[in-house]
Rosetta silent file (secondary structure, phi, psi, omega in degrees, C-alpha in Angstrom):
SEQUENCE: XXXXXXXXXXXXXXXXXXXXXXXXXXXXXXXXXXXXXXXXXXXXXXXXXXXXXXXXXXXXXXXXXXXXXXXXXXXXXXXXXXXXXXXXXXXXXXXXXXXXXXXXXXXXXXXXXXXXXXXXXXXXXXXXXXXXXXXXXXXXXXXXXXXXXXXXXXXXXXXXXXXXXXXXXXXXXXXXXXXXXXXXXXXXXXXXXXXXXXXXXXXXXXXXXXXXXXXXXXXXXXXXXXXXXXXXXXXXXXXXXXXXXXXXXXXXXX
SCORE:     score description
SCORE:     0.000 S_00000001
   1 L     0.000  155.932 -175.121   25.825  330.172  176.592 S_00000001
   2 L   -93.130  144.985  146.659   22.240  328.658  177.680 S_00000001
   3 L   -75.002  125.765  177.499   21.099  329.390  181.368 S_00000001
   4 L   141.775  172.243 -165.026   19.007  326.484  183.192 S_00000001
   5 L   -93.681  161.939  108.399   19.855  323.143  185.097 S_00000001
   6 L   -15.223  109.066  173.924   21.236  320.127  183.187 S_00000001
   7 E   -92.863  141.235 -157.631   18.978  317.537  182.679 S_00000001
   8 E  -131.807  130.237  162.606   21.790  314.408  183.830 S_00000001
   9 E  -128.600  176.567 -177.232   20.146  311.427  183.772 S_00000001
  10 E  -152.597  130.297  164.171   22.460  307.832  184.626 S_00000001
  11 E   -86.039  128.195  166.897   22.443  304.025  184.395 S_00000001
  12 E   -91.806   67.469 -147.603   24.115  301.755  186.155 S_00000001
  13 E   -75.413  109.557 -178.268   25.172  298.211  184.084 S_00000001
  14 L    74.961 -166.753 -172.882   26.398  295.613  186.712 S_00000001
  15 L  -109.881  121.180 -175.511   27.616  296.547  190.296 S_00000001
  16 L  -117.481  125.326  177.049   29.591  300.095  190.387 S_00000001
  17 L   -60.110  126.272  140.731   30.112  301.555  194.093 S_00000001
  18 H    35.142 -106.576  178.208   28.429  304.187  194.991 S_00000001
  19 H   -50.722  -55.241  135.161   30.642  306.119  195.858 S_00000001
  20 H   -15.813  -76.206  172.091   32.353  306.105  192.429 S_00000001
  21 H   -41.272  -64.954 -179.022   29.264  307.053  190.825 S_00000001
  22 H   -69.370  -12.257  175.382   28.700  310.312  192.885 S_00000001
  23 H   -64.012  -31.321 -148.868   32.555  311.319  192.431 S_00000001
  24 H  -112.913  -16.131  172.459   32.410  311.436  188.858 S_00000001
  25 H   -87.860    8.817  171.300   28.754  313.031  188.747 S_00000001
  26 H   -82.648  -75.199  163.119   29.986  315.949  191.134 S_00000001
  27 H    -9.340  -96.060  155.222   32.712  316.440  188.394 S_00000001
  28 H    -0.216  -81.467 -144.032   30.052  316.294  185.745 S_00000001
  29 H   -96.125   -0.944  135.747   27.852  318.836  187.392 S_00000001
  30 H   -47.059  -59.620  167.048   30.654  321.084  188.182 S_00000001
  31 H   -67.691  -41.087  164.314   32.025  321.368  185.177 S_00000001
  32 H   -80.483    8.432  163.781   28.886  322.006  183.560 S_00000001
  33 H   -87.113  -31.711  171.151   28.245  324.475  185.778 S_00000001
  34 H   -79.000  -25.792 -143.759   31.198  326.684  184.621 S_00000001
  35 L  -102.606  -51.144 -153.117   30.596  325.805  181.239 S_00000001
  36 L    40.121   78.546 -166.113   27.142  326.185  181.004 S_00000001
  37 L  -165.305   55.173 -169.926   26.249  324.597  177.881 S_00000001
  38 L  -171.178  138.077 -176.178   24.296  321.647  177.725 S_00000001
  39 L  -129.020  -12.076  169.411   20.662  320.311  178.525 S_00000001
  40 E  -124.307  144.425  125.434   20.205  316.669  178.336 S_00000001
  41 E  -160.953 -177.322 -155.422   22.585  314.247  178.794 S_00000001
  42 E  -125.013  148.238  177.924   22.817  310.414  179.783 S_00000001
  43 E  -128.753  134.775  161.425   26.169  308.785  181.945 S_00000001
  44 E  -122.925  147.420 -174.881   26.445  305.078  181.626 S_00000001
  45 E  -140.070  126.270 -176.673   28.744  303.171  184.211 S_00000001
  46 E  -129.494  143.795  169.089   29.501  299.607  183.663 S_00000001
  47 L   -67.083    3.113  173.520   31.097  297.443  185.867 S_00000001
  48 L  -174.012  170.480  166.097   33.554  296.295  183.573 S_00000001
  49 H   -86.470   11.467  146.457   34.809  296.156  180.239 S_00000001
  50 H   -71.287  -49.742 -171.067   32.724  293.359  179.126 S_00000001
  51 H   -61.615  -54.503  153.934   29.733  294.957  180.406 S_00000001
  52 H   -50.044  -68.923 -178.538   30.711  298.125  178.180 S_00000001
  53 H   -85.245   -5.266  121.994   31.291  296.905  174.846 S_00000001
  54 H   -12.934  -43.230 -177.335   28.872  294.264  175.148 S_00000001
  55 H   -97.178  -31.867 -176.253   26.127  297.135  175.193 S_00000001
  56 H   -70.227  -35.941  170.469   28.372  299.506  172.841 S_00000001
  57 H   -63.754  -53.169  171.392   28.477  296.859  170.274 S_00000001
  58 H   -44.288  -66.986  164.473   25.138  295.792  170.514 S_00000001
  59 H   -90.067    8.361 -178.341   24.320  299.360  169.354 S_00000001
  60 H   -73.118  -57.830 -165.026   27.026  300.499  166.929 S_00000001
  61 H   -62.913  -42.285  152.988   24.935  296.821  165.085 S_00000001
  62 H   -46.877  -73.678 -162.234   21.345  298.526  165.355 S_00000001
  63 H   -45.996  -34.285 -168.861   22.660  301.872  164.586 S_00000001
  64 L    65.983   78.244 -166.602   25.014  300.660  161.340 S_00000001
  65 L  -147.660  140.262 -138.076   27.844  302.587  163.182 S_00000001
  66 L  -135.086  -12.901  173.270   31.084  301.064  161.493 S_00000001
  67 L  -157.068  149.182 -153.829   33.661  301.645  163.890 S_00000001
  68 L  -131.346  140.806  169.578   33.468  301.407  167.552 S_00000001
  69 L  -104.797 -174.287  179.092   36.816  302.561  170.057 S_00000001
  70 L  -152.984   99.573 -171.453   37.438  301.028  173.092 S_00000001
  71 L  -122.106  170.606  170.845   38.413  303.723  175.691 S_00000001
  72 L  -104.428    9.991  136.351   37.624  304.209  179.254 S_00000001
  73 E  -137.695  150.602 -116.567   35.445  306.768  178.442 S_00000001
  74 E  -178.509  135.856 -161.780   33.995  307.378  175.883 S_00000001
  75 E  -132.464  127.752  156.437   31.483  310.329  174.210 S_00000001
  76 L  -163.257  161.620 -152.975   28.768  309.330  171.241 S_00000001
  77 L  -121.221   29.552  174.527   25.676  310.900  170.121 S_00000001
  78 L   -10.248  -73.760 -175.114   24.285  307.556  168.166 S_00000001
  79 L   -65.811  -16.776  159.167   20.496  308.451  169.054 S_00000001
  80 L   121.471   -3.655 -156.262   20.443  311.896  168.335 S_00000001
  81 L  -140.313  161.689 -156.653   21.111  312.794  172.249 S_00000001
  82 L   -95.982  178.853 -173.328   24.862  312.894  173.544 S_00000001
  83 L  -150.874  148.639  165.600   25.910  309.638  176.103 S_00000001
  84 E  -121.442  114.185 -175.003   28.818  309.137  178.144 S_00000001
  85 E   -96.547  150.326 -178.268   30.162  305.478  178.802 S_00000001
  86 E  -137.370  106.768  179.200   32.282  305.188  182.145 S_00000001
  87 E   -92.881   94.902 -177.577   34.244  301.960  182.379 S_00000001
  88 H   -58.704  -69.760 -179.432   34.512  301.710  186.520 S_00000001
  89 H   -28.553  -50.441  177.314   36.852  298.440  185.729 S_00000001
  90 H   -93.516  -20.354  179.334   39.444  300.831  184.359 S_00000001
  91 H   -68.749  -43.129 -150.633   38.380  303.826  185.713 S_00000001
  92 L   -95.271   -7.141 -177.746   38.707  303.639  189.298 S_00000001
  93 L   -71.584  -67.777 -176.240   42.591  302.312  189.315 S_00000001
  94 L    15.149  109.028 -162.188   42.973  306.325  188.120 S_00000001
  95 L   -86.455  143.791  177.290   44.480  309.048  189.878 S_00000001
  96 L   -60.367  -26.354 -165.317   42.103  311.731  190.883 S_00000001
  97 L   -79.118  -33.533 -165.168   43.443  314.789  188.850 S_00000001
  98 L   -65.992  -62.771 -158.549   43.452  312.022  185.615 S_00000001
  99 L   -49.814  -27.395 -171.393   39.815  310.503  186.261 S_00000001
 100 H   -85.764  -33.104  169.963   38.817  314.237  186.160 S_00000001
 101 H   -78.668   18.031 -169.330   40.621  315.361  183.349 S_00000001
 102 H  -121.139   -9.152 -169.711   39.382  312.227  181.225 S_00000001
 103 H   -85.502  -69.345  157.670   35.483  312.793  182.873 S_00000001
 104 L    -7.986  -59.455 -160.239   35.963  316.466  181.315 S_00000001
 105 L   -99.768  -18.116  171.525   37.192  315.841  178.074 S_00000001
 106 H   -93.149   -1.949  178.736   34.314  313.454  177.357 S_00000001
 107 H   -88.765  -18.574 -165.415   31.588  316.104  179.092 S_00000001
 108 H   -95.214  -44.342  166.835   33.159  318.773  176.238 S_00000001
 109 H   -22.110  -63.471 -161.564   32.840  315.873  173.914 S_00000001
 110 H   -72.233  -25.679 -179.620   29.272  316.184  174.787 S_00000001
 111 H  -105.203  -23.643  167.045   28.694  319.602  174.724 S_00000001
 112 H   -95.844  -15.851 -177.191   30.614  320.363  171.003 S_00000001
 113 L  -137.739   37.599 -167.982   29.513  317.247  169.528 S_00000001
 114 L  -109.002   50.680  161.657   26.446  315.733  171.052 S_00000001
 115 L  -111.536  148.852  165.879   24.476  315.808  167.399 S_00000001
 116 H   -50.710  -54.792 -168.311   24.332  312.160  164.943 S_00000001
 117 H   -26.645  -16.287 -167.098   25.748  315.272  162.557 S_00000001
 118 H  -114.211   23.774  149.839   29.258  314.831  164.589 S_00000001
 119 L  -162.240   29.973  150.585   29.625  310.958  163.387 S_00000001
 120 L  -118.741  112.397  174.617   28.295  311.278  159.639 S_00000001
 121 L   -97.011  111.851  168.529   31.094  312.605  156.993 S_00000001
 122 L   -66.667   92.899  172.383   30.429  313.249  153.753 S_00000001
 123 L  -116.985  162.492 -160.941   33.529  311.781  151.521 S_00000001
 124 L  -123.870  113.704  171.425   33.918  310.884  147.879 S_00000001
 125 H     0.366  -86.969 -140.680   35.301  307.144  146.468 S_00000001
 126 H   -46.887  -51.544 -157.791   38.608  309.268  145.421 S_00000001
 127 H   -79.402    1.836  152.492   39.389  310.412  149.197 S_00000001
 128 L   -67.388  138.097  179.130   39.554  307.210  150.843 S_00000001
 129 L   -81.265  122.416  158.981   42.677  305.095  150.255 S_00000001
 130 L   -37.369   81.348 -177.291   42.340  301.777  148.757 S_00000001
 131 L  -108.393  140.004 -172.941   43.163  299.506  151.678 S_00000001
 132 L   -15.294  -41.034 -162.562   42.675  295.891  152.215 S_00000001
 133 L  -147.951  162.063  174.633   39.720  295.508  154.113 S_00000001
 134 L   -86.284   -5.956  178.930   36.883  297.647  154.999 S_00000001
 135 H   -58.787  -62.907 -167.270   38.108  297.352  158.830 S_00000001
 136 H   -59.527  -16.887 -162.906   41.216  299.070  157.884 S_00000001
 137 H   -98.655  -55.794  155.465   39.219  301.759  156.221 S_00000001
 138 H   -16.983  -64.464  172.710   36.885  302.169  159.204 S_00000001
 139 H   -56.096  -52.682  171.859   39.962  302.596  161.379 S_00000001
 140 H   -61.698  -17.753  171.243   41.392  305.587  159.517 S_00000001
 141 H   -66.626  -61.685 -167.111   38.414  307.076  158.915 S_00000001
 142 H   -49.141  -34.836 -168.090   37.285  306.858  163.079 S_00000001
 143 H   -82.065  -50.600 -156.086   40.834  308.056  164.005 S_00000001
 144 H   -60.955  -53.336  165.741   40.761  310.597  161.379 S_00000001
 145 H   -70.579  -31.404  163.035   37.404  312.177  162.963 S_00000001
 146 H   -56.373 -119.054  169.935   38.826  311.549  166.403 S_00000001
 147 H    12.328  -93.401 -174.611   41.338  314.030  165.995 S_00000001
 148 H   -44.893  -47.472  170.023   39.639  316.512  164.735 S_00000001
 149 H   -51.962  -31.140 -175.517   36.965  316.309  167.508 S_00000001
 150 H   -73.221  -59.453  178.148   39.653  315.897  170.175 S_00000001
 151 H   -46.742  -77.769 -179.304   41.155  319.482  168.606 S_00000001
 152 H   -11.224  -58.629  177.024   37.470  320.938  169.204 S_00000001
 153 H   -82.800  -12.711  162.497   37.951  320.042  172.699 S_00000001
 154 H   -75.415  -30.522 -166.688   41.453  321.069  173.799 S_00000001
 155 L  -101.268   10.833  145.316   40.877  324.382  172.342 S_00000001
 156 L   -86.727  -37.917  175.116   37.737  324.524  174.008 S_00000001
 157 L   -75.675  -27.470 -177.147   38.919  324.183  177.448 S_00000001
 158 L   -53.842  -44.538  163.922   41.691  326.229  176.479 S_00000001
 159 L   -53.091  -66.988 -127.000   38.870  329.360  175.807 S_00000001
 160 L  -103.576   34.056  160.694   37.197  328.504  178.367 S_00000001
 161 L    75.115   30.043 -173.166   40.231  329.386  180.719 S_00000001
 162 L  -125.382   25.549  165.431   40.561  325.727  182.008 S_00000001
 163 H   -18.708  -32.212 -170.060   44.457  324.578  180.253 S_00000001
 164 H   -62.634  -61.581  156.621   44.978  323.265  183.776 S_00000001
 165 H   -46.596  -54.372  178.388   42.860  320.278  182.359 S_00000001
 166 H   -63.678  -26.232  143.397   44.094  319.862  178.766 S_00000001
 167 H   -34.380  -79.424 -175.570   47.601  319.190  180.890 S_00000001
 168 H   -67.241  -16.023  163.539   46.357  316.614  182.886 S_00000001
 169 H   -84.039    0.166 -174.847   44.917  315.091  179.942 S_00000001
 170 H  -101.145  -35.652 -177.005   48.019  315.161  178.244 S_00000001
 171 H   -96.445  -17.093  139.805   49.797  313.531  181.293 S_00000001
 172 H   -11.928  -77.379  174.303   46.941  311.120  181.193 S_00000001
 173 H   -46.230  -52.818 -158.169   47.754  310.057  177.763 S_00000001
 174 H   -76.316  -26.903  154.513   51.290  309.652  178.524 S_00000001
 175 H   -34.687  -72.783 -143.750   50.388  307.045  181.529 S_00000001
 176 H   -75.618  -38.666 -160.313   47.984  305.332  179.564 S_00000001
 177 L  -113.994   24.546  172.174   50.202  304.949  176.336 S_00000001
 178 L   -71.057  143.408  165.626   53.745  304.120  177.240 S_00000001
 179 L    89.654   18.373  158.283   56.082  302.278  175.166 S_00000001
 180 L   -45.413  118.246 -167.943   53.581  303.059  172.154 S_00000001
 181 L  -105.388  160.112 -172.943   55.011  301.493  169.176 S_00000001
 182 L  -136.636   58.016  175.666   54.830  302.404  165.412 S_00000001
 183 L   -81.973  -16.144 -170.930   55.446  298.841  163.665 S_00000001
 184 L  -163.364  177.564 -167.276   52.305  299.151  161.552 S_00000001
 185 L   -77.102    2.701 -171.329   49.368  301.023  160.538 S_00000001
 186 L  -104.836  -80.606  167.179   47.003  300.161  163.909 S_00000001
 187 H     4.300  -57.260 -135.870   50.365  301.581  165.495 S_00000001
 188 H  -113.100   -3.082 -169.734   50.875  304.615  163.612 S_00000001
 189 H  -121.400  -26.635 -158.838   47.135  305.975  163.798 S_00000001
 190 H   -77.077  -36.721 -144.433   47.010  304.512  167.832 S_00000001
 191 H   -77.484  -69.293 -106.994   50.855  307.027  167.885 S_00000001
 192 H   -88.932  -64.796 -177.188   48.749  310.031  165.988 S_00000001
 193 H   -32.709  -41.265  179.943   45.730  309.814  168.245 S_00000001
 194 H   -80.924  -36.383  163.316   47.396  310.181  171.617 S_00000001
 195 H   -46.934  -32.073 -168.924   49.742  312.831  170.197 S_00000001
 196 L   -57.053  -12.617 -166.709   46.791  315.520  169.236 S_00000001
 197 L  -100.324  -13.732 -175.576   46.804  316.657  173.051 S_00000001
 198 L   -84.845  -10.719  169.154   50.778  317.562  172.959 S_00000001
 199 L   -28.612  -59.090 -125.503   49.427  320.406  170.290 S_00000001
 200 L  -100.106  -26.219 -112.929   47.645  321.944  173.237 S_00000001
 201 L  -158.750  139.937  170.170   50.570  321.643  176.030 S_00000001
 202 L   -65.023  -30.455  171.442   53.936  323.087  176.696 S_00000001
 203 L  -128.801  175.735  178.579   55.822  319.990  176.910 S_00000001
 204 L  -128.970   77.681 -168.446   55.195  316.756  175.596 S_00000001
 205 H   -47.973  -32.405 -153.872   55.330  313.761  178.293 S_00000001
 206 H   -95.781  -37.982 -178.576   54.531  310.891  175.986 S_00000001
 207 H   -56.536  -32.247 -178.092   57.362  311.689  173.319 S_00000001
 208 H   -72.388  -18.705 -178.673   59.275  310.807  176.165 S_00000001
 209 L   -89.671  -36.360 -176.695   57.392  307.530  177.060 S_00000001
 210 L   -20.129  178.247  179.927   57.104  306.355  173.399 S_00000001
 211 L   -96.686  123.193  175.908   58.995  303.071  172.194 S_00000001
 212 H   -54.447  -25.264  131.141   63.003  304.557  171.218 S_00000001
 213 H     2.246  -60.238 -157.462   62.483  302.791  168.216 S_00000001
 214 H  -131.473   75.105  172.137   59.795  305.099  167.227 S_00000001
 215 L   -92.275  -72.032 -146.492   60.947  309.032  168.560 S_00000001
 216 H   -65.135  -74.177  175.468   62.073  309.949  164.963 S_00000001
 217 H   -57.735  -37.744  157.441   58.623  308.647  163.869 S_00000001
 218 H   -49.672  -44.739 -173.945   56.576  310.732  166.904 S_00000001
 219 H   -99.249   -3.162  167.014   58.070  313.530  165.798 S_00000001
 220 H   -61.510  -31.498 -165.183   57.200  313.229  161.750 S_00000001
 221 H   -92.138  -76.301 -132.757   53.044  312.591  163.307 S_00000001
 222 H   -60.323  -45.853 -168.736   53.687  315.693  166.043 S_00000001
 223 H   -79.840  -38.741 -175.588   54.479  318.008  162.615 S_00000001
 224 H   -54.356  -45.982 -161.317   51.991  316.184  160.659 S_00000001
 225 H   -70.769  -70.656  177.343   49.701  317.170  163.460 S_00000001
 226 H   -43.724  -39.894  175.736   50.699  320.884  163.804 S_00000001
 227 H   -59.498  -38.928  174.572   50.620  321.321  160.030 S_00000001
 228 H   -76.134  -29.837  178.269   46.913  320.062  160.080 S_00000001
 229 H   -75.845   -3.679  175.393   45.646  322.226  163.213 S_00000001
 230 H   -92.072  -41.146  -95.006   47.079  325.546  161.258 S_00000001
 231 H  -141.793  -49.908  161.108   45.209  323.812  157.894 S_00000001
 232 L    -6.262  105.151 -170.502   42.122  323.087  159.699 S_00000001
 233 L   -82.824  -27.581 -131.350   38.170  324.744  157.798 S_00000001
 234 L    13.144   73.974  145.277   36.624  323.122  160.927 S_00000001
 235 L  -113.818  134.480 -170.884   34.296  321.476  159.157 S_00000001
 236 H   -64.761  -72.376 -115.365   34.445  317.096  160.119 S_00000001
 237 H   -78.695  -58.003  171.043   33.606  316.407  156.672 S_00000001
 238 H   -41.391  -49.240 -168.144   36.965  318.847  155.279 S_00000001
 239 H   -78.909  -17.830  159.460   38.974  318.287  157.759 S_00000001
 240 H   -57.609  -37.828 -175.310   38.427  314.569  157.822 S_00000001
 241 H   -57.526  -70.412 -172.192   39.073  314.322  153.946 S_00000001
 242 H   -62.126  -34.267  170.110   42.260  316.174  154.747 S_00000001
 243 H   -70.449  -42.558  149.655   43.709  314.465  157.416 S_00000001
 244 H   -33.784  -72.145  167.593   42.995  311.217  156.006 S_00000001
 245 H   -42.773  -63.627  176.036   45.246  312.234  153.040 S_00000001
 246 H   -58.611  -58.566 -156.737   47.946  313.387  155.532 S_00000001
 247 H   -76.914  -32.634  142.243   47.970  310.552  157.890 S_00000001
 248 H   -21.866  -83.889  174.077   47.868  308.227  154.344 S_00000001
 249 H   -41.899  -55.645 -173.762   51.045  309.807  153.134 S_00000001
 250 H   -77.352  -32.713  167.551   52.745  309.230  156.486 S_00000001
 251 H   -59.710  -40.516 -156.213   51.404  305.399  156.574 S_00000001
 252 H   -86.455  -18.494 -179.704   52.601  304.911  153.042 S_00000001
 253 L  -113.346   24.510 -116.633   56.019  306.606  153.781 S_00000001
 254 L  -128.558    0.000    0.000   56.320  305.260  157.285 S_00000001
């Protein structure tokens, strides 16, 4: 681990309280204090969720960055340096144990992946599926690398003796995504994404929140998921390739 202060610097896009702002950088500089493992990084706080993807968008279109998510936090290393977006509009309805564990999981974001090298994948014509649109391709790809980074980071807190989080991000999840539906492929990659944290966790609140409709399908992604975290090179570029191909196979048999 490195020794030395954190350099944290933070912007503030529209008007975000205070008060807010020093809550979630106490977090921040807590957690990186246990961790110890990071030396620059930049917090953005926007006063809404116009105010966010308005600015996220703007650069994803400079950068030629091809798929953009739209969470209420959020971790990318565009510029070469890692960033944190903080959507106060969604953020602050939150319960404190969530806001901390979702503050967390984008500071580990930051500290395992806060190189461009963590959102360029090397893939070959053959491993992509031949899907409609390049949107559609984008999405499976972005989800595909999501996951795997998202693994990086449960099983990092998990090392680093802090499970207690990777819980609350899991009961997070289940909050955030009830009555998740699997009618279609935006569906069925939205179901896979939110699942990756029941890996990490003794129970699984969210199987329980799901749409009844789609249990049977939750638990074909939860084994899809478990098959790939044993199958796992950790390498993005492998493990993207491969998960693609699995989460393919499950759209196509779905």
């Amino acid at each position: 681990m490195r020794n030395g202060v954190t350099n944290i610097k933070w912007f503030v896009v529209g008007h975000v309280p205070n008060t807010f702002v020093d809550r979630v950088l106490k977090t921040v500089r807590d957690f990186i204090e246990k961790v110890d493992g990071i030396e620059y990084l930049e917090i953005y706080f926007y006063a809404s969720s116009y105010h966010k993807l308005l600015f996220i968008e703007s650069e994803a279109i400079e950068l030629g960055v091809i798929a953009v998510g739209d969470f209420i936090a959020m971790h990318e290393a565009w510029r070469g340096w890692p960033r944190i977006h903080i959507d106060y509009e969604k953020c602050y309805k939150l319960r404190d144990d969530h806001l901390k564990s979702v503050i967390v999981h984008e500071i580990s974001h930051a500290i395992l992946h806060g190189s461009p090298i963590y959102y360029s994948i090397a893939l070959q014509a053959g491993d992509i599926p031949r899907l409609d649109s390049l949107e559609d391709v984008a999405k499976l790809l972005y989800v595909a690398t999501t996951i795997a980074k998202d693994m990086d980071v449960h099983e990092f807190l998990i090392r680093s003796g802090m499970s207690d989080l990777v819980e609350g991000y899991a009961d997070f999840v289940a909050e955030q995504y009830k009555g998740l539906d699997c009618r279609n492929i935006d569906d069925l990659l939205n179901l896979a994404k939110a699942l990756t944290v029941c890996i990490y966790t003794p129970s699984c609140r969210l199987l329980k929140t799901v749409d009844e409709k789609c249990i049977d399908v939750a638990d074909r992604v939860l084994r899809m998921l478990k098959e790939f975290e044993g199958s796992r090179a950790k390498s993005l570029s492998e493990d993207t390739r491969l998960l693609v191909k699995m989460l393919w196979n499950m759209v196509e048999g779905r």
